[in-house]
C-alpha positions in Angstrom: 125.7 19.0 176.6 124.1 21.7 178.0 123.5 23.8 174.9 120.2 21.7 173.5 118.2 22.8 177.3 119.3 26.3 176.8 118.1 26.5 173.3 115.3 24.3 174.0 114.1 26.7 176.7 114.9 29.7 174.8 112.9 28.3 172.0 109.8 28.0 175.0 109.8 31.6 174.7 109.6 32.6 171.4 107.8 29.6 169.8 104.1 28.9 170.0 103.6 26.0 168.5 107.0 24.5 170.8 105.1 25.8 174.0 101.8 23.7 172.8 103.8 20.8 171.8 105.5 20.8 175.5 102.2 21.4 177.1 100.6 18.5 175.7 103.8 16.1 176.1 106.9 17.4 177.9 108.7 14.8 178.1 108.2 13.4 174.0 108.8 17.1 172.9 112.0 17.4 174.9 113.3 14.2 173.6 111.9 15.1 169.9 114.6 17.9 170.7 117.3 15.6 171.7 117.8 16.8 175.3 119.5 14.1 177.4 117.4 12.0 180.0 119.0 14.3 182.8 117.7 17.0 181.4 114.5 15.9 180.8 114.1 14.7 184.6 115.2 17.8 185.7 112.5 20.2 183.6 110.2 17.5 184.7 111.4 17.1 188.2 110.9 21.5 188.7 114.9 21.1 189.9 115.1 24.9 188.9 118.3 25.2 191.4 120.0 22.3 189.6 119.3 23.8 185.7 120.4 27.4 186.8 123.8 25.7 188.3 123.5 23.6 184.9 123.6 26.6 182.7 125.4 29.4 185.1 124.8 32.5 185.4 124.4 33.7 181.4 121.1 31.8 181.8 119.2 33.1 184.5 115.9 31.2 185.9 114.5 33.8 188.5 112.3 36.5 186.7 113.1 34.8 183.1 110.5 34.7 181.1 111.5 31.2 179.1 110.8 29.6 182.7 107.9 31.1 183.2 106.6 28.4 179.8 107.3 25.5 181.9 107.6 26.5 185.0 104.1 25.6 186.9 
């Protein structure tokens, strides 16, 4: 289900404490959320090509300022 990573990286936008929480622990906060192992490795991973073909094209990665929380 692809609709817990698209919230869950929404969220990274807008939420402070979210962004802390994923900073100190990616991968506990992203399960804490209930995204799927697959997703997880993919935030993890950097596969930015596979999670914009994940989510199409409503969701777009370059210039979006929810990657720009997780994207290092």
């Amino acid at each position: 289900m692809t609709q817990k990573l698209t919230d869950f990286l929404t969220r990274l936008a807008t939420d402070q404490q979210l962004v802390s929480d994923f900073e100190k622990d990616a991968k506990a906060t992203m399960q804490h959320h209930g995204l799927s192992e697959e997703h997880i490795e993919l935030v993890l991973g950097h596969k930015y090509d596979e999670i914009q073909e994940l989510l199409g094209e409503n969701f777009r990665i370059d210039g979006n300022t929810v990657v720009k929380a997780f994207r290092k």
